[in-house]
C-alpha positions as CSV (number, residue, x, y, z in Angstrom):
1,X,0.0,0.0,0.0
2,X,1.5,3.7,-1.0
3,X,2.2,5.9,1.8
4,X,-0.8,7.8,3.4
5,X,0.1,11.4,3.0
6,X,0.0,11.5,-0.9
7,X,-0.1,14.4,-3.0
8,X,-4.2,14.9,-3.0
9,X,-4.1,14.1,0.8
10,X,-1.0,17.0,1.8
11,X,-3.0,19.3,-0.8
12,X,-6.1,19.2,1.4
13,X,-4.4,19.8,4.3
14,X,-2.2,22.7,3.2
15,X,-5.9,24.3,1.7
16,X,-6.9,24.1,5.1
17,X,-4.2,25.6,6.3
18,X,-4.1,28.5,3.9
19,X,-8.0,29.1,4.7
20,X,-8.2,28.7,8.6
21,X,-6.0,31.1,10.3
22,X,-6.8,29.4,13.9
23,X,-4.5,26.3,12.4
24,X,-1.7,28.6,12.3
25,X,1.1,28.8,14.7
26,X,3.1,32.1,13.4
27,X,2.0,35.7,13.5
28,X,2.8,37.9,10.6
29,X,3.4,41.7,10.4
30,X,0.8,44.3,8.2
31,X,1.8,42.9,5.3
32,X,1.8,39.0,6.0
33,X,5.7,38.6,6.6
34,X,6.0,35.4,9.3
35,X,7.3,36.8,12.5
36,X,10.2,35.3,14.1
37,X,9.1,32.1,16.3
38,X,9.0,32.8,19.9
39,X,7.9,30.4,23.0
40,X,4.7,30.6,22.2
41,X,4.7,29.9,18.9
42,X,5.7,26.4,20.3
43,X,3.0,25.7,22.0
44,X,0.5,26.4,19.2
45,X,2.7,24.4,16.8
46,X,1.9,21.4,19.4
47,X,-1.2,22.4,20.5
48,X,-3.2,23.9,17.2
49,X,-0.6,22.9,14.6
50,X,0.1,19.2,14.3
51,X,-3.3,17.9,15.1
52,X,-4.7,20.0,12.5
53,X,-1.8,18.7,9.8
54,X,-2.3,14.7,11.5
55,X,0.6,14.3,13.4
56,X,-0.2,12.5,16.7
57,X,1.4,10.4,19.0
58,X,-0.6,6.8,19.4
59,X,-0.6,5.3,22.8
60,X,-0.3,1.6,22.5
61,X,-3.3,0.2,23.3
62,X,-2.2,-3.3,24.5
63,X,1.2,-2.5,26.0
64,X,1.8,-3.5,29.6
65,X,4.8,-1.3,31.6
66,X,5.7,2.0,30.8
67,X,3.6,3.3,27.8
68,X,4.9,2.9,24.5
69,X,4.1,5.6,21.9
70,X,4.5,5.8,18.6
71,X,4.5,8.8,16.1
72,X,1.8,8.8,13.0
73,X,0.2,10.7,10.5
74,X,-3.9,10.9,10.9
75,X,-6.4,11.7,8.1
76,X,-9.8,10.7,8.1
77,X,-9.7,7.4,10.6
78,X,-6.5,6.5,8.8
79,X,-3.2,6.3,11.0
80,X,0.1,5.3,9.7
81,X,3.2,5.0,11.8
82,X,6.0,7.8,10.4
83,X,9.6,8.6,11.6
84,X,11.1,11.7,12.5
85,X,12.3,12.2,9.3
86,X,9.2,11.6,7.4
87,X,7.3,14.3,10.0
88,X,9.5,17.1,8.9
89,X,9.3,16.0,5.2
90,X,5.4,16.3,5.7
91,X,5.2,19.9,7.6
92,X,7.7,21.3,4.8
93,X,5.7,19.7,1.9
94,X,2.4,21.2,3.4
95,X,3.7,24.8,4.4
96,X,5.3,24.8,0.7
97,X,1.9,23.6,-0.8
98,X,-0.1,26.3,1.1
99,X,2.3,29.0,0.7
100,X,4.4,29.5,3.3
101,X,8.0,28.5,2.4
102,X,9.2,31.9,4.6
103,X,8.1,30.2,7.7
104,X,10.0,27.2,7.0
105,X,12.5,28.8,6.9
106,X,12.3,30.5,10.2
107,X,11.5,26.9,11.1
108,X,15.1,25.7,10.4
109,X,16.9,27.6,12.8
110,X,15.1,26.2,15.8
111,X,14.8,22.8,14.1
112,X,15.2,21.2,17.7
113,X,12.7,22.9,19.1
114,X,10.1,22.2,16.4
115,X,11.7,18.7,15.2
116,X,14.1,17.8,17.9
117,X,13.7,14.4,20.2
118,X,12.1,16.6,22.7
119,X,9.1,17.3,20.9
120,X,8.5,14.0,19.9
121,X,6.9,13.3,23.7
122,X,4.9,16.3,23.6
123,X,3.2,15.7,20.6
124,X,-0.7,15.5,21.2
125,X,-2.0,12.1,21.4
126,X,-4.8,10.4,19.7
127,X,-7.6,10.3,22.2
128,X,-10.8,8.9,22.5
129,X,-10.5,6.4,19.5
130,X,-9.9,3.0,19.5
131,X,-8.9,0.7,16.6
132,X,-11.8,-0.2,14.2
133,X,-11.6,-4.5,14.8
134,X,-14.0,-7.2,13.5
135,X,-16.1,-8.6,15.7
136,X,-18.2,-11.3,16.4
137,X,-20.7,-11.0,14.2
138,X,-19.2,-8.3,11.7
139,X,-16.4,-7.8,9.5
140,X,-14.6,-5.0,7.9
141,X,-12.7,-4.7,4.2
142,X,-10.7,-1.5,3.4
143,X,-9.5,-0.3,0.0
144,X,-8.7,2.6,-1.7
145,X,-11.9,3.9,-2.5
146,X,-13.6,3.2,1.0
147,X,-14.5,0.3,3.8
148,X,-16.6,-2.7,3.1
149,X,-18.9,-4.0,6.3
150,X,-20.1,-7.1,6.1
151,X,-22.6,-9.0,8.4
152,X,-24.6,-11.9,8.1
153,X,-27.2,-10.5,6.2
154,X,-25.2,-7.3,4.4
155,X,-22.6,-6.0,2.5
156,X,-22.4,-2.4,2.3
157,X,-21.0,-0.9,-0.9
158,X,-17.5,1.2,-0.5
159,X,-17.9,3.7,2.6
160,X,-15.7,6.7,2.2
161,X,-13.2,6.5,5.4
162,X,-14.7,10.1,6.4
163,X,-17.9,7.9,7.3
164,X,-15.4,6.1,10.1
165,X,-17.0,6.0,13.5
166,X,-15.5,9.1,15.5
167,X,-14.0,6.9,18.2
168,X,-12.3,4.2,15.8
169,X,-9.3,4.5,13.3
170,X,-7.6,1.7,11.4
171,X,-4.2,1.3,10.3
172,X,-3.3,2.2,6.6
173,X,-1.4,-0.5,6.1
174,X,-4.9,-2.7,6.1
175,X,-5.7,-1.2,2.6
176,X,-5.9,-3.2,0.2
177,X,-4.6,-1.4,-3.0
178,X,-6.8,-1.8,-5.3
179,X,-10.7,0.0,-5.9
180,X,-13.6,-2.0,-4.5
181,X,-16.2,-1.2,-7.3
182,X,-19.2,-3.6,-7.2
183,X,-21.8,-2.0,-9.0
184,X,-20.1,-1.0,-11.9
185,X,-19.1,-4.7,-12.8
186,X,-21.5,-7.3,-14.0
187,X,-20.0,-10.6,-12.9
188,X,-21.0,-13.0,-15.9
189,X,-20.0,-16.5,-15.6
190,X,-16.5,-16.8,-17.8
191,X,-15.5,-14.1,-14.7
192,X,-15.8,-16.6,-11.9
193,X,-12.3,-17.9,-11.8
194,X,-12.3,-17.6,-7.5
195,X,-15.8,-19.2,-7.5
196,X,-14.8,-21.8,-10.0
197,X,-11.8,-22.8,-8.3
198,X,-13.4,-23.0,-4.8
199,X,-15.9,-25.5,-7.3
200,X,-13.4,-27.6,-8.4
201,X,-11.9,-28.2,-5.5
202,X,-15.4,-29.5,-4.2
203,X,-15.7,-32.2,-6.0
204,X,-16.9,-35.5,-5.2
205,X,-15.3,-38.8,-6.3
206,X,-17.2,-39.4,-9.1
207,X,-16.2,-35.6,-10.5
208,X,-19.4,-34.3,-10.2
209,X,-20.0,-30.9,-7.7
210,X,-20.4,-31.5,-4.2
211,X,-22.9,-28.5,-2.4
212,X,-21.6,-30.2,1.2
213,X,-17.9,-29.7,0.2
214,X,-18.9,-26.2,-1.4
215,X,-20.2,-25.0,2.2
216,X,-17.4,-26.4,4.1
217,X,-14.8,-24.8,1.9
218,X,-17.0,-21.5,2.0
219,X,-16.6,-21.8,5.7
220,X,-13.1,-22.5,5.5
221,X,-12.6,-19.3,3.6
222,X,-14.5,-16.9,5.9
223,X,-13.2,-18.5,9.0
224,X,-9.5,-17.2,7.6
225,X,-10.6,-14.0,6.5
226,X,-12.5,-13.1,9.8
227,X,-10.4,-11.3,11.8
228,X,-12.1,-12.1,14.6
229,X,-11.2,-15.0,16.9
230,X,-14.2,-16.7,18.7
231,X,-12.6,-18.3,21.6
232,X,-15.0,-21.7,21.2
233,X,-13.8,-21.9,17.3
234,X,-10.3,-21.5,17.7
235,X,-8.8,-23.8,15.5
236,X,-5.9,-25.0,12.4
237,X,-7.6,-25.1,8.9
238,X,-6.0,-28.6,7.3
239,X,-5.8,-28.6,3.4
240,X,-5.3,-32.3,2.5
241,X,-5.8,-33.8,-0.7
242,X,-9.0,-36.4,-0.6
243,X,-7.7,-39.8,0.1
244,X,-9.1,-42.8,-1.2
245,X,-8.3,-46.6,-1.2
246,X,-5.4,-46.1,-3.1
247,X,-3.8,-43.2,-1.2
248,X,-4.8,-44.0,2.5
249,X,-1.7,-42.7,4.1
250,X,-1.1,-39.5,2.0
251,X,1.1,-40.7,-0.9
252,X,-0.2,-38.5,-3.2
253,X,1.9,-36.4,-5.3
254,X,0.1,-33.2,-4.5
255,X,-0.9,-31.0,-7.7
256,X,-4.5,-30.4,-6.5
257,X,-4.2,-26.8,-5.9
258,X,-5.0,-26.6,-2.5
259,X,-2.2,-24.3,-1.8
260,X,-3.2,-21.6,-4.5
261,X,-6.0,-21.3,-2.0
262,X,-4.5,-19.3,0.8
263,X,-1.9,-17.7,-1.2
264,X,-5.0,-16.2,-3.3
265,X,-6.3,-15.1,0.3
266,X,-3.4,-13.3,0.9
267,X,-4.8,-10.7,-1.7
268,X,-7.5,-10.3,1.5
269,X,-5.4,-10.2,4.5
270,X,-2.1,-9.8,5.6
271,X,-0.1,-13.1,5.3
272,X,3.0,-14.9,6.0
273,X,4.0,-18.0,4.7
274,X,6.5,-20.9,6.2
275,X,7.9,-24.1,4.5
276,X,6.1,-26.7,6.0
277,X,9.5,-29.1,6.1
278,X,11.0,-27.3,8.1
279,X,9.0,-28.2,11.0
280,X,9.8,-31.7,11.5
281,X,9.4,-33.8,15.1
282,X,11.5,-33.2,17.8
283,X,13.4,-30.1,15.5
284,X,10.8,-27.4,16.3
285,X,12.8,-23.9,15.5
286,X,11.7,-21.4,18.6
287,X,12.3,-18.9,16.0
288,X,9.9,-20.6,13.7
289,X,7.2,-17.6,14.3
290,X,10.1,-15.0,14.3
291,X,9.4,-12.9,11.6
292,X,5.6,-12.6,12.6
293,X,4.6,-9.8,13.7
294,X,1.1,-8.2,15.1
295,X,-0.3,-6.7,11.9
296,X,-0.2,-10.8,10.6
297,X,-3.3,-12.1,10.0
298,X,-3.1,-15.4,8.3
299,X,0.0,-17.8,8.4
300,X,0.3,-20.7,5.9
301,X,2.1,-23.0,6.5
302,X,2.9,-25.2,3.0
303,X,3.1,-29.1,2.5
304,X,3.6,-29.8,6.0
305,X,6.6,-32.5,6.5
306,X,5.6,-36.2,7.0
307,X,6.6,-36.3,11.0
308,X,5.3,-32.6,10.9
309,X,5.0,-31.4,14.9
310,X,1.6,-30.2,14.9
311,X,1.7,-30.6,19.1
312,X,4.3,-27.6,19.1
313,X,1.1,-25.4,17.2
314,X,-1.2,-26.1,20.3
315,X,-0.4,-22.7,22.0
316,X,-0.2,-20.9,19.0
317,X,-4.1,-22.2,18.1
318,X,-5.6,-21.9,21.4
319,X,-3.7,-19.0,22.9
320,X,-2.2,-16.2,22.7
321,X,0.2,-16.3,19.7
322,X,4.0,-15.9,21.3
323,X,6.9,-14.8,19.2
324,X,10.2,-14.9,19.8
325,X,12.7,-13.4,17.1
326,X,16.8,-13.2,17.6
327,X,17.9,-10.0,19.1
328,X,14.3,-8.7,19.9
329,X,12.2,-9.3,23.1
330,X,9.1,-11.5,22.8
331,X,6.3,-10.4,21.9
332,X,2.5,-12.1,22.6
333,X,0.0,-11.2,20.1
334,X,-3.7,-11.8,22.4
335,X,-6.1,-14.4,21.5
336,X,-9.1,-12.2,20.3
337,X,-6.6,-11.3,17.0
338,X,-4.0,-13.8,17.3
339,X,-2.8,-14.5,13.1
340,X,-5.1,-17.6,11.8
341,X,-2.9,-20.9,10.5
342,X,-3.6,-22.7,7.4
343,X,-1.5,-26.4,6.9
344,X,-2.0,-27.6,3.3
345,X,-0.7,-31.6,3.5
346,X,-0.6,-34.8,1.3
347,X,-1.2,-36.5,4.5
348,X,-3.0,-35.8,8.1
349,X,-1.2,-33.7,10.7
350,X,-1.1,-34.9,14.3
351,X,-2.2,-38.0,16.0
352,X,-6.3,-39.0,16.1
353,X,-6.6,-38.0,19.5
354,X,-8.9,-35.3,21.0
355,X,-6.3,-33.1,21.7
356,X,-5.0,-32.6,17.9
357,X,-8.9,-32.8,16.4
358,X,-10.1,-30.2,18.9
359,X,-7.3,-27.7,17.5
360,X,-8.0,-29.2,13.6
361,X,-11.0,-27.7,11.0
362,X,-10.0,-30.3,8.5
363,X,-11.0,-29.8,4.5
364,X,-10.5,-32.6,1.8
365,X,-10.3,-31.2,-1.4
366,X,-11.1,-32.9,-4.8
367,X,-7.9,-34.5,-7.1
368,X,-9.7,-32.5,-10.2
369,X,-6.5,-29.9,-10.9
370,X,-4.0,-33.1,-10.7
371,X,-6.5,-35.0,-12.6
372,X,-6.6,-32.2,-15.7
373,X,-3.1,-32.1,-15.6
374,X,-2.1,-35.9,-15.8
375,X,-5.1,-36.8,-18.3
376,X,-4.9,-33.5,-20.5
377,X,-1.9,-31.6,-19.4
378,X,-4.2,-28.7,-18.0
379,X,-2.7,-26.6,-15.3
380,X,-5.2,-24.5,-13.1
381,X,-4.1,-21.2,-15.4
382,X,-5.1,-23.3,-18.4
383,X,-9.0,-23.4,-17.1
384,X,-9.3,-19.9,-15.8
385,X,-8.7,-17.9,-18.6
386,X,-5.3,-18.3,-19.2
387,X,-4.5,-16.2,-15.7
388,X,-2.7,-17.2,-12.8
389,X,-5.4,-17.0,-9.5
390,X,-4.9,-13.9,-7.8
391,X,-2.1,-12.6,-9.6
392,X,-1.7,-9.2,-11.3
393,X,-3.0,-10.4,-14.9
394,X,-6.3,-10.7,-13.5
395,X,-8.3,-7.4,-14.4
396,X,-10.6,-5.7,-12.6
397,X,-14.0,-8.0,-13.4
398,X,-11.7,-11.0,-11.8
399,X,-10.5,-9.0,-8.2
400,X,-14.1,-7.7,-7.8
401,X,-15.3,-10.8,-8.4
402,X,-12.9,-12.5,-5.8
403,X,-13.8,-9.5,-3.5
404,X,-17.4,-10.4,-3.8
405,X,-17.0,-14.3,-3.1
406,X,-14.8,-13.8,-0.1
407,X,-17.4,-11.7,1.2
408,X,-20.3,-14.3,0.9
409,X,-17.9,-16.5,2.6
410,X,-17.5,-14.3,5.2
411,X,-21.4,-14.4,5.4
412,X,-21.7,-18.4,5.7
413,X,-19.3,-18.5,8.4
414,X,-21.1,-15.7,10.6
415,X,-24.4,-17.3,9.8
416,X,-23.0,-20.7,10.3
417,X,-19.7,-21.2,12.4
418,X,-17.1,-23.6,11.9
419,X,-18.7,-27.2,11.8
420,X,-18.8,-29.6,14.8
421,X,-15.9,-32.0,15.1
422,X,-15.3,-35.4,13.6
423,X,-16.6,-34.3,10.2
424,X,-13.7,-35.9,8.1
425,X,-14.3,-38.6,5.8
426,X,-13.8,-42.0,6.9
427,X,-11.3,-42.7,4.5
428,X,-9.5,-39.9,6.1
429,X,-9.6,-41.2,9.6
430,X,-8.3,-44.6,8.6
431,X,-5.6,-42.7,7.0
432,X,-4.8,-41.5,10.2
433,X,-4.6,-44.4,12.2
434,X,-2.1,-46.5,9.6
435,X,-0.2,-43.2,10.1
436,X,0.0,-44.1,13.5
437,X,0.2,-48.2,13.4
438,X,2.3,-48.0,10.5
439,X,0.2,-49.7,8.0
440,X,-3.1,-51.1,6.5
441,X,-2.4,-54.6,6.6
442,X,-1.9,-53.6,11.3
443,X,-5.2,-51.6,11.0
444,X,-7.2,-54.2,9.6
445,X,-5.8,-57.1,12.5
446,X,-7.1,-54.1,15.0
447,X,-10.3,-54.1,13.7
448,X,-10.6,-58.1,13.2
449,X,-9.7,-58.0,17.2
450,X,-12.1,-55.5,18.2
451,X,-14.8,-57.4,16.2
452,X,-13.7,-60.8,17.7
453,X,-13.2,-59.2,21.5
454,X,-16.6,-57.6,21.2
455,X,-18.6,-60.2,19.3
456,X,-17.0,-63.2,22.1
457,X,-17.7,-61.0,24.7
458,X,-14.1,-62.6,26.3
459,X,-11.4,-61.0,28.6
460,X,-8.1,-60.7,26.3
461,X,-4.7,-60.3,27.7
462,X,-3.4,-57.1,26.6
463,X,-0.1,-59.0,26.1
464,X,-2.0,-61.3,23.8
465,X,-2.9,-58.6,21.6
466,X,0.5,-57.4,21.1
467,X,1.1,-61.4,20.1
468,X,-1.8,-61.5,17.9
469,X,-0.3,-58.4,16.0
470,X,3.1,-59.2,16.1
471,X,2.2,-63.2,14.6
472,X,-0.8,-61.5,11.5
473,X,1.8,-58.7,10.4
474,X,5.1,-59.9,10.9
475,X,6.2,-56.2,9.8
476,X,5.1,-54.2,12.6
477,X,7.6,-52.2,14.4
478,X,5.8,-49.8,16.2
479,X,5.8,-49.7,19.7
480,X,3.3,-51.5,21.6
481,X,2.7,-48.1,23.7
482,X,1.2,-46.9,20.0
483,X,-0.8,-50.2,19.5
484,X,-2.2,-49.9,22.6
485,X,-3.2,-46.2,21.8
486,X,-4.6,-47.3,18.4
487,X,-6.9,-49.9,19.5
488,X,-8.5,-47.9,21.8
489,X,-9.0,-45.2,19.6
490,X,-10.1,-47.2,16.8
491,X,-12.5,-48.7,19.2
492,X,-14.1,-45.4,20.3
493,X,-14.4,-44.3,15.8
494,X,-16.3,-47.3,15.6
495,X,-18.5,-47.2,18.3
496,X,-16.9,-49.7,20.6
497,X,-17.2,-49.6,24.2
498,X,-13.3,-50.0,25.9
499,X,-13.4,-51.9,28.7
500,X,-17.0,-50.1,29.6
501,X,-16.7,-52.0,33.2
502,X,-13.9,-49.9,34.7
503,X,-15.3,-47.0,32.4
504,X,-12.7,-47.0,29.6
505,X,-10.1,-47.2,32.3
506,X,-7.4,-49.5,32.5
507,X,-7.9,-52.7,34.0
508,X,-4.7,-54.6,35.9
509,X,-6.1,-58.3,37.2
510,X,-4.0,-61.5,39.0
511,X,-3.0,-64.3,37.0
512,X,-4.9,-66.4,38.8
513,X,-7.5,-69.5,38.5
514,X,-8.8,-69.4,34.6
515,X,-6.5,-66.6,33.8
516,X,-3.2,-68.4,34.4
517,X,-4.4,-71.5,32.5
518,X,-5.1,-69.7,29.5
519,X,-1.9,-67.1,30.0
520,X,-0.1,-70.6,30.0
521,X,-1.9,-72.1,27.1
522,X,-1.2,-68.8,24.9
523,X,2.7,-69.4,25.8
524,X,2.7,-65.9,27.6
525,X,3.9,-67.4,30.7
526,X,7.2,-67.6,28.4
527,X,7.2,-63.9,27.8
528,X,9.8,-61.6,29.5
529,X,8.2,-58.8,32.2
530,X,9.5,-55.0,31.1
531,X,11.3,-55.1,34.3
532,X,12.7,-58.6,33.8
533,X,12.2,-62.2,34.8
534,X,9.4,-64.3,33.9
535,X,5.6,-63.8,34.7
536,X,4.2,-66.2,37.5
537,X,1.2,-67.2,39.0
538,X,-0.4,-64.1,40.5
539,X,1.0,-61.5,38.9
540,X,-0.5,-58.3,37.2
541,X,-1.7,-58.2,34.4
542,X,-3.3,-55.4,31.8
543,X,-6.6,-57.4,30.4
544,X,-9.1,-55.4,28.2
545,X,-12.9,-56.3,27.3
546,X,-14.9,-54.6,24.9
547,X,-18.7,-54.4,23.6
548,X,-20.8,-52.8,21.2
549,X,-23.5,-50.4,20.9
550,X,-23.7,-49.8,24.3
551,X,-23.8,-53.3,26.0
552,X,-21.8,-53.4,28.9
553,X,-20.0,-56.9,29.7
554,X,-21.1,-58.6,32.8
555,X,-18.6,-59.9,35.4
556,X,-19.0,-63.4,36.9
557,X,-19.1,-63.2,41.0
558,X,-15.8,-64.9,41.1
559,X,-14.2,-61.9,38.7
560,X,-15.5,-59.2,41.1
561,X,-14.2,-61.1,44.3
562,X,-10.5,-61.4,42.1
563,X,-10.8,-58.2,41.5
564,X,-11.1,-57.3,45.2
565,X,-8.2,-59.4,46.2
């Protein structure tokens, strides 16, 4: 975005100047010769002077300590942070344009006292407005020509930034630069490259449009381009290509276009984007976030890494957003405008527990782009109009018409929110668990164990379903930590009750009676104990039961008086 005080802007101020003799801070003689600059002088240059121009100090809002100010230039709700430099460049260029080069120069010899450090603190401050935000249910869009508000059920046309509340201002830097001009464009159907692509991408196996994938990646879209953070909804958009039979742990080659998607939005908001390799598991960078800063508002992070640490994200999701860059002192952006994340991924992020999918909006987009380029050799530029998506070729039909869609995507996600959780396809879930156990062939003995366990209604060892793995698929090597995890997690997806007589607790029991004959007829009693030796009769042992549908397993009289031994 150009600087604030252009040309047109200084010229309105100096014709102000030139026509309201209160703004001024010299007197002149009969004949309108500046006087020299005395004392007082001074204090209307503070006082009358610079507020009238648009210099200000602005008083940090959020800062904790000792106030931190910074110097700007003001004009109609706009602020934009300036040096000292750049404030004497603007008094100059706006005594010059109104006429009144003489007084500059009286200026310059007492440049201290009317550019010097010590007038930077007694430069009036900005009082009694606060920064124009979205909220809950609104949102705001600024251009050259004017502001956009959008609410659920409206979205005003360009307001000019004279219209601004009285008590609000918003930084310059959120302009987008480009007009905002709605009416005067007819959006015909060749022009709906955004909307098209956003199509595409929705899908469904058989090629044809999906509406449900439409909505969800409608909601997707306003989520990120709210900047507004609901505290329930805080969560990680995941871009993953749709996986299917053949692609159940992520192998795809990519090529769908989901990443075009966020770097398109970054034509909406202010964005920063990070190779996703280079957060790998147990190598997370503490300077990762360095070069974020506050006026970030959406960070992408691209083709996540296979053991990507999507743990080390938790604080940055849920909390405040903490940065810490070399040679500069942390900063915390708060929660309410903490910088949304966007993953795009071949393969799911995280484990299948609560704690990842409660931080996770997860959106499966269609293989069509990858499709059109293997069958036909069609890139995404080739089927919109010969344009690259939200790059400068696209004219001003295509950015209104991208305006306009982000807008009613703005509007589904204020009418709707972000969906409830555990939305994901199921092939996308079973993806996620042969990420974890390390292959198909190990989910598919968890699932013949949980069917045989549930449909026997027996008590299994929980050392005899390590066996059971280890013996069906030879190849395993994960840890039997992660096993464990797995089938208790695949149990609860499928609607399995774990152990549902200690409450999905763990159970510990004797090897006693029955269980020590059949421990001994399994060959367990030739297994080796973590802490070494051999098991014998009466020792502990993890056992496991599990049922379906909500039937709980019943214990024999014998089991309960075991169990209180």
């Amino acid at each position: 975005m150009s600087t604030l005080w252009t040309p047109e802007v200084l010229t309105d101020i100096a014709q102000r100047i030139s026509t309201q003799e209160s703004i001024r801070f010299w007197d002149e003689d009969e004949v309108g010769h500046p006087q020299d600059l005395e004392k007082e002088n001074i204090t209307r240059y503070l006082n009358n002077f610079l507020p009238a121009v648009g210099i200000f100090n602005l008083l940090d809002q959020d800062s904790k300590g000792i106030p931190k100010l910074s110097l700007v230039f003001f004009y109609e709700g706009r602020v934009e942070r300036i040096d000292t430099q750049q404030f004497e460049t603007v008094i100059q260029k706006v005594l010059s344009e109104a006429g009144y080069s003489a007084v500059k120069e009286l200026m310059h010899f007492k440049k201290n006292q009317f550019f010097g450090k010590s007038v930077l603190n007694s430069i009036p401050c900005i009082e009694g407005r606060t920064l124009l935000r979205d909220k809950r249910d609104s949102s705001y869009r600024f251009f050259i020509n004017g502001y956009v508000e959008i609410t659920s059920d409206k979205v005003t046309d360009p307001l000019p930034y004279s219209s601004l509340p009285d008590d609000c201002y918003i930084w310059n830097d959120l302009v987008t630069p480009r007009h905002y001009r709605p009416s005067e464009f007819e959006i015909r159907s060749g022009d709906r490259h955004f909307r098209d692509y956003v199509a595409n991408l929705s899908r469904d196996p058989e090629g044809e449009f999906n509406d449900q994938a439409f909505e969800r990646l409608q909601i997707a879209i306003g989520y990120l381009c709210h900047r507004h953070n609901r505290a329930s909804e805080r969560r990680c958009l995941i871009l993953i290509d749709r996986l299917d039979d053949e692609n159940l742990i992520g192998q795809s080659n990519g090529g769908t276009g989901k990443s075009i998607l966020p770097v398109c939005l970054f034509n909406a908001l202010n964005g920063y984007k990070i190779n996703g390799k280079a957060i790998k598991q147990n190598k997370i960078d503490q300077f990762t976030f360095g070069s974020v800063n506050e006026a970030h508002e959406l960070i992408l992070i691209d083709d996540a890494a296979d053991n990507f640490d999507f743990e080390s994200l938790y604080p940055h999701i849920t909390g405040d957003f903490f940065i810490r860059s070399m040679r500069k002192n942390p900063i915390s952006i708060p929660e309410d405008r903490a910088p949304k994340i966007v993953i795009t991924t071949n393969r799911p992020v995280g484990d299948s527990d609560f704690s990842s999918q409660r931080r996770q909006f997860v959106v499966e987009v269609s293989p069509y782009y990858r499709e059109q380029a293997q069958k036909y050799g069609k890139t995404p530029k080739d089927l919109h109009g010969g344009m690259e998506l939200g790059k400068d070729e696209w004219g001003d039909h295509d950015w209104n018409e991208f305006y306009q869609f982000a807008f009613e995507c703005i509007q589904v996600y204020l009418k709707k929110g972000l969906p409830k959780l555990n939305e994901e396809s199921k092939n996308y879930k079973r993806s996620q668990f042969i990420s974890r156990c390390g292959s198909p062939d190990a989910l598919d003995a968890i699932e013949r164990i949980l069917e045989q366990v549930s449909a026997s209604g027996d008590e299994w060892f929980v050392d005899q379903f390590y066996a059971e793995i280890r013996r069906t698929v030879p190849s395993c090597k994960v840890t039997e930590a992660i096993l464990l995890g797995v089938l208790k997690d695949v149990a609860e997806a499928q609607g399995y009750l774990f152990n549902p007589h200690k409450n999905g607790n763990k159970d510990s029991q004797r090897l006693n009676g029955d269980r020590w004959s059949r421990w001994v007829a399994l060959g367990l009693d030739q297994s080796t104990k973590k802490t070494g030796g051999s098991y014998q009769k009466d020792d502990r042992v993890t056992v496991f039961r599990v049922s379906k549908d909500g039937i709980e397993v019943t214990k024999t009289v014998l089991e309960l008086l075991w169990e209180q031994s």
